[in-house]
N, C-alpha and C positions, 0 to 999 in steps of 0.2 A: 916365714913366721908361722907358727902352731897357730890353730884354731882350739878356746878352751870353751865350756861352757858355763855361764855363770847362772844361777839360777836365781830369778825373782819373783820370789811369794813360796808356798800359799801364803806364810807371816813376811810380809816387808813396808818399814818405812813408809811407802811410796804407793803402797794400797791399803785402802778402807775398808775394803773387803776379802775376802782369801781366794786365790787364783793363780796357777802358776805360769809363770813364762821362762823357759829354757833360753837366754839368748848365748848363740855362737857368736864367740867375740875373738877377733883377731887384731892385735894389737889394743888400739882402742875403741875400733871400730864392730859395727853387727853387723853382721855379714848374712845370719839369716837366726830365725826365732818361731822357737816349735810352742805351740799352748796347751796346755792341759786344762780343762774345766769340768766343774761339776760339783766344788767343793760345797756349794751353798745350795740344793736340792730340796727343795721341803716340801714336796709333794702338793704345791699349788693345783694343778690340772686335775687331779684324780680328787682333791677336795670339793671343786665346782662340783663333780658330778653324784655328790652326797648330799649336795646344797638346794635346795628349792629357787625360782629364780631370783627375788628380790632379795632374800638373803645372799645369796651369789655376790649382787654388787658389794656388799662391805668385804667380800674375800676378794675379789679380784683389788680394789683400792689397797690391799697390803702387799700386793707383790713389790712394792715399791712405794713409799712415801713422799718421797722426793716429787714425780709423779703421779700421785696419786689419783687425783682430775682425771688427767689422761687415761687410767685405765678404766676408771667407773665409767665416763664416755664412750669409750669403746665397747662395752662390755652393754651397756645399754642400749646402744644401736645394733649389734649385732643379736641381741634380744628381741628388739621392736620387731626387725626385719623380720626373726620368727615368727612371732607373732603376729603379724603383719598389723601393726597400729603405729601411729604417728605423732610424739608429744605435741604439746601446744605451742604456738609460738613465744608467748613469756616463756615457758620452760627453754625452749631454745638458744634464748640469748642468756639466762641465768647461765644455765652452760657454761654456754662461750664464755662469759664472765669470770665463770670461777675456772674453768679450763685454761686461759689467756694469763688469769692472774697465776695460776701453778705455774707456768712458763716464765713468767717475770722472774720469780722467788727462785726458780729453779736455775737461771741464767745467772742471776747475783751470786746464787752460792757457788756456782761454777767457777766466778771470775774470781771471786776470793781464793778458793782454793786453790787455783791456778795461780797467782800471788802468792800465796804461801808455797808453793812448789818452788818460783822463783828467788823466793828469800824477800818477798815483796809484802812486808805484814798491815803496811799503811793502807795498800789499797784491801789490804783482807779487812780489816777492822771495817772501813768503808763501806764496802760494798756490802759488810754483814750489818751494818747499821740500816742502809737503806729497803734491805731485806726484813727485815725487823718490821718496817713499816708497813710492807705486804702482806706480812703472818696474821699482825692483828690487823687490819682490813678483814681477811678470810675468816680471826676469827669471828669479827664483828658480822658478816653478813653470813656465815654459816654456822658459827658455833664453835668450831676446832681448830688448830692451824695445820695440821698434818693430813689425817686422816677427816676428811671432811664432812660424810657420809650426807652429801644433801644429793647427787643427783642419783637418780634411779631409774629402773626401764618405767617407760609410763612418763618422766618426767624429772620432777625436782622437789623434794622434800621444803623447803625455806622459800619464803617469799623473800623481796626484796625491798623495803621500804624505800619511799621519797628519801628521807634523812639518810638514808644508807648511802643511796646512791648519790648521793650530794657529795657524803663522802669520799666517795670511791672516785668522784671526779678530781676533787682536792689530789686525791694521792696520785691519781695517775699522772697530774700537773707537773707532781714533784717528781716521780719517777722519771717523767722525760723531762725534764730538766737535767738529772741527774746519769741519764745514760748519756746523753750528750757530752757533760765532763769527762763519762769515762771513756769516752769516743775519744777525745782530745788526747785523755790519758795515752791510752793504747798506741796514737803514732807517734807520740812526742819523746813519753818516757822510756832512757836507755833502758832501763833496767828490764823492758818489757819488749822492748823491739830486736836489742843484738841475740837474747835467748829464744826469741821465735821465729822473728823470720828467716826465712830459706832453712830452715827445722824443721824433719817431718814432713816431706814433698809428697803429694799425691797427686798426680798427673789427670786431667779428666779423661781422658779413655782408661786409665787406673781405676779411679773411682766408679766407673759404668762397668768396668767389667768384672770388679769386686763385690757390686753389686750394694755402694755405700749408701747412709741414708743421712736425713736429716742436718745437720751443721758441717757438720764432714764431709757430704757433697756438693753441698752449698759453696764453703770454703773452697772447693777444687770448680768452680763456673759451672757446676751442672745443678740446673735448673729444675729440682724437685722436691714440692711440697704439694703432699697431701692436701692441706687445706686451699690450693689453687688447683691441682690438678681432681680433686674431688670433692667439694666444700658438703661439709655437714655440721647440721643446727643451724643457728645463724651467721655463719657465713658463707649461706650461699648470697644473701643481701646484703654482705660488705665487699668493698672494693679496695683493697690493700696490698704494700709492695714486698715480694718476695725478696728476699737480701742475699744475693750474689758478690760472691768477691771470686776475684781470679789468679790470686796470689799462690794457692796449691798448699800453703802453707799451715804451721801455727795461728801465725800471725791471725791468717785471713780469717779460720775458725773460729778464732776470739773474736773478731770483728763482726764476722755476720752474729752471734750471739748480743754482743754486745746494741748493735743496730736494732735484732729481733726485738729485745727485753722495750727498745721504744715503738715500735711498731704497735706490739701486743699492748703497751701501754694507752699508745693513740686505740684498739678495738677497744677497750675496755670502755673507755671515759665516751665513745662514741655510743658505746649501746647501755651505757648508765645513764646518759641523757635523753637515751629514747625507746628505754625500754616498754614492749610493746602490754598494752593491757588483754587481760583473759583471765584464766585458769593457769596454774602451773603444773598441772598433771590430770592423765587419764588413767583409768584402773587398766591393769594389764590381768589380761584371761586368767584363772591360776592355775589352767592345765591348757599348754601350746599344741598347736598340731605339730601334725611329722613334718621334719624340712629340716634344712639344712641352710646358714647364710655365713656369711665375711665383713667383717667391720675395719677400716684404717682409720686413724687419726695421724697426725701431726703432732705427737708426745716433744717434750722438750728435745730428746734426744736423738730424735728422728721418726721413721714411721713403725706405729703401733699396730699390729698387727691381727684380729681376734679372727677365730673359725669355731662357730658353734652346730653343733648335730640336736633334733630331737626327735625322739622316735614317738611324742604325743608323752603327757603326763605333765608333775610338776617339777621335773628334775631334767638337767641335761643329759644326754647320751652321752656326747663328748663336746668340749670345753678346750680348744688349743692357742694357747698363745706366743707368738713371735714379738720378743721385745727390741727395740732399736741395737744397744748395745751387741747382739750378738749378731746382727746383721753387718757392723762395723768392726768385727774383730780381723777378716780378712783385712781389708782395709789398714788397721792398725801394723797390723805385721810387715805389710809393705810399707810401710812409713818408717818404721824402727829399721830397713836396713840402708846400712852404708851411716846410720846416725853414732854420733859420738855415744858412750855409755851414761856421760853425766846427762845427756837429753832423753834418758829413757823416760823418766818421771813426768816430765813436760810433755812429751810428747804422747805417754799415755792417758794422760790429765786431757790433752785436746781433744779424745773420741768422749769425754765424759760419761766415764766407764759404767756401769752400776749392775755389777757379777750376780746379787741377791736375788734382780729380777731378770738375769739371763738365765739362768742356769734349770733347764728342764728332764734332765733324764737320769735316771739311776740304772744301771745295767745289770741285773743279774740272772745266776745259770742257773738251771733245774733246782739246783740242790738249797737257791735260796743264799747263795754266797756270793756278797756283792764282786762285780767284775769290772775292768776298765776294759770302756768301748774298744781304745784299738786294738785290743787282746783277744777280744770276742768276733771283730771284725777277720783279725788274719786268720782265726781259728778256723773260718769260716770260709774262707779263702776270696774273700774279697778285698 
């Protein structure tokens, strides 16, 4: 039987964003799957280093909305470190607050999605209802539901009221209530279990030598998260359980998320009710020495990556960031083969992709005429 190749993206159905993937299909099966990227380049990294620091944080918060939390976090420890200052401890758990609840909102939307991939629109409806409840939480205690622009190096723009956080306990009550259902959900209903499981294998020596992050290792029994193997803000003073499954599968990815969304649930309402008093921010220098530091988080999607350069002044030298999704795209590739073609969708729905904020490099030759990397690469004879 011929090997044909069918191509999906940069426009398809099945992506949100523009990205292609080449899969060799023989018969009905993938046999092997080449990627192209780059289609959504918007010159993030070189923008940092036009930006002053604290204006910095509201550019980094766009590389990604979905995420947004997650990058202003990183991007303001990997400052501090510069700078060498330390927010306050309230600042620390606001953070975590609003960090924890982006992970909630960002796992609901993921499960919906993933429902609607499945032809599954009850539990989408659902889980975007119970999402809904997180949005205006965040925008209640920060102002915004997307782009939230409260944390910053130095600290956190928004204090956080009594009443707020009264709140915030309410919802988290309901949220874990309500991951719990979808816990039930997930093993019971056909509709969810015969199109994931054993879909999508990633083996843990796969995973380790892929070099996957975040849900997608997790899913395969290898035990890495960020905020255990490196706790920053306030969780270096919480004590909380890592969610491991060891199914290798779909299936299991949905479940450590689905598990995670209560977990981060249980941080929230735990440091709502004992959020620590002080200040919420220190002033940061507005001209850093020279140095050089590295920030990770624990991003919804796995680990967030920053590296920032300053050669002294009020602007960065260089500004580099790795986002989870491109650290899982190996990973992905070896999952799609040997998969049927109707499980491509599903099974690329399980690294919960987001191309907008992987996508770092534009390649062009002397003359100013943009080039694709592996043309530049052979050119060059490597």
């Amino acid at each position: 039987m011929s090997v044909i190749q069918v191509p999906v993206g940069p426009q398809h159905p099945a992506l949100k964003e523009p990205e292609r993937f080449i899969l060799h299909v023989e018969g009905e099966s993938v046999v092997k799957v080449d990627v192209k990227i780059g289609y959504a380049h918007r010159g993030i990294e070189k923008i940092f280093e036009r930006k002053m620091y604290i204006p910095g944080v509201f550019v980094a918060e766009r590389i990604c909305g979905i995420c947004s939390a997650a990058h202003a976090v990183a991007y303001s420890l990997v400052v501090e470190k510069v700078a060498e200052v330390e927010p306050p401890e309230r600042a620390k758990a606001i953070r975590t607050i609003a960090f924890e609840l982006n992970r909630i909102q960002s796992h609901l939307l993921w499960l919906g999605i993933l429902a609607h991939e499945l032809g599954f629109d009850t539990l989408f409806m659902l889980t975007w209802r119970d999402r809904e409840l997180v949005l205006s939480l965040i925008e209640r205690l920060f102002g915004n539901r997307v782009t939230y622009g409260a944390v910053v190096p130095g600290g956190v723009r928004r204090d956080i009221s009594d009443a707020a956080a009264k709140e915030t306990v309410k919802v988290c009550e309901k949220i874990i209530e309500r991951a719990r259902e979808y816990l039930d959900l997930c093993l019971s209903e056909k509709t969810i279990v015969m199109r994931t499981e054993n879909i999508g294998i990633l083996k843990p020596h796969q995973s380790i030598a892929l070099c996957a992050v975040g849900p997608v290792a997790r899913g395969s029994a290898v035990r890495f998260d960020v905020r255990e193997d490196e706790p920053y803000d306030a969780l270096e003073l919480l004590d909380f359980q890592m969610v491991v499954e060891d199914g290798c599968d779909t299936l299991s990815r949905t479940l450590v998320r689905v598990k995670e969304t209560e977990v981060s649930a249980q941080i929230v309402k735990e440091l709502a009710k004992k959020l620590p008093a002080g200040p919420i921010k220190i002033r940061l220098p507005m001209k850093l020495p020279e140095g050089e530091a590295v920030s990770r988080v624990e991003a919804p999607r796995g680990e967030l990556f920053y590296y920032a350069v300053s050669k002294g002044g009020d602007k960065p030298y260089r500004m580099k960031v790795r986002t989870p999704t491109l650290a899982n795209i190996p990973a992905l590739c070896e999952m799609l083969k040997g998969c049927h073609i109707a499980d491509v969708p599903v099974i690329l729905a399980s690294i919960d992709p987001c191309f907008a904020c992987m996508d770092r490099v534009e390649v062009v030759d002397s003359s100013g005429r943009r080039r694709d990397l592996e043309e530049m690469l052979r050119r060059r004879g490597v």
